[in-house]
C-alpha positions in Angstrom: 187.3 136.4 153.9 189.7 138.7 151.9 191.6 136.4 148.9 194.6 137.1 149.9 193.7 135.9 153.9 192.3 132.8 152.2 195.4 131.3 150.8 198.4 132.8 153.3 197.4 132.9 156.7 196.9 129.9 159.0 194.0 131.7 161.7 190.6 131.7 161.6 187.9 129.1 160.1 185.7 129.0 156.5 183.4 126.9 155.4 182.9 124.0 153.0 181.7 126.3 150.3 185.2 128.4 150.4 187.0 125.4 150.8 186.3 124.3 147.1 186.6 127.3 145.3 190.2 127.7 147.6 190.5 124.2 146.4 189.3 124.3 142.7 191.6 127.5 142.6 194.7 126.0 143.1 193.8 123.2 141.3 193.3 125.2 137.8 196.3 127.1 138.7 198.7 124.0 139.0 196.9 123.1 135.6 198.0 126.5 134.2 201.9 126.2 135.1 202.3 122.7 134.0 200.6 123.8 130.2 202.7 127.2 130.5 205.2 124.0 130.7 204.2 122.7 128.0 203.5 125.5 125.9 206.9 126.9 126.5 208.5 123.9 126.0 210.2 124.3 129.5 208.9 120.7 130.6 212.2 118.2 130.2 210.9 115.0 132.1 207.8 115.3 134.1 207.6 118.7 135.3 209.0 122.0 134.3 210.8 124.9 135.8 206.8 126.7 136.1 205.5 123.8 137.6 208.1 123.7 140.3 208.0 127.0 141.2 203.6 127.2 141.1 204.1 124.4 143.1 205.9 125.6 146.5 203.4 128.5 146.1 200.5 126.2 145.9 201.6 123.9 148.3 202.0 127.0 151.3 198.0 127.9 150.3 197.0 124.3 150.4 198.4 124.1 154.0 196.5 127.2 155.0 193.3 126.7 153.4 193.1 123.1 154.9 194.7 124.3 158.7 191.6 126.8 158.4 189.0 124.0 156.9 190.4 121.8 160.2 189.8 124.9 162.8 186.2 124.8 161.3 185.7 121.1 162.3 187.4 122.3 165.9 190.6 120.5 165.6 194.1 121.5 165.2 196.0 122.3 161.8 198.2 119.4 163.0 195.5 116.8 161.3 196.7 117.6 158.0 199.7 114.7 158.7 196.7 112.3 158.4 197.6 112.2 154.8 200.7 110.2 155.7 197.7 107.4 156.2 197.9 105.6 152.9 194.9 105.4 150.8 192.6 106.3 154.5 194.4 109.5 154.8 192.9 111.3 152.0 189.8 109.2 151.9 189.2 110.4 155.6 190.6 114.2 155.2 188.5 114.5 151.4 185.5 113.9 153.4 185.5 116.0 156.9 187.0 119.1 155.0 184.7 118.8 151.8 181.4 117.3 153.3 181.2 117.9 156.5 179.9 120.8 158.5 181.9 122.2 160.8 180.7 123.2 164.7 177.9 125.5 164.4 178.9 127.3 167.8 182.0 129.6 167.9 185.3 127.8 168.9 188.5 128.3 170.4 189.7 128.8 166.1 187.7 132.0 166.1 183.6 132.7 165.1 181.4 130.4 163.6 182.3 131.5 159.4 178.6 130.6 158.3 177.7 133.5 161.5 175.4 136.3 160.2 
């Protein structure tokens, strides 16, 4: 899957392993703006005007990397609102996105990503 496809659009499916790099991605890039932050001095209270900004952006291609990482596991996008769930929520989302397969067969999300 192109990079670009990977953090903006909502269709299709990948698998666990594009899941974490999507994931660690964002990750090192919300580490980046908040020490830009720093570094810039930019940071009054607890986040700066860099931080904010990185963070609608990584927020949008958190949405579509997981809605994608759901359509693998054949279920809507709409199961990301199970991280209203305190504490369960992310306990039960960390572990059917990052460590479980998702259907072998193609599904109505598109063809299996893992498909040779």
């Amino acid at each position: 899957m192109h990079i670009v496809r990977l953090f903006t659009s909502f269709d299709g499916r990948i698998g666990r392993q594009s899941y974490w790099v999507g994931s660690l991605t964002l990750l090192a890039l919300g580490l980046l703006a908040a020490l830009l932050d720093f570094s810039l001095g930019t940071a009054d209270g607890d986040y700066g005007i860099v931080s904010i900004v990185a963070s609608v952006g990584i927020l949008y291609s958190s949405l579509a990397l997981t809605t994608k990482r759901w359509h693998d596991r054949d279920k809507s996008g709409w199961w990301n609102l199970i991280l209203l769930v305190p504490v369960i929520g992310s306990l039960w989302m960390s572990l059917e996105l990052g460590f479980i397969r998702g259907i072998r067969a193609d599904n109505r999300y598109g063809p299996n990503p893992l498909a040779f």
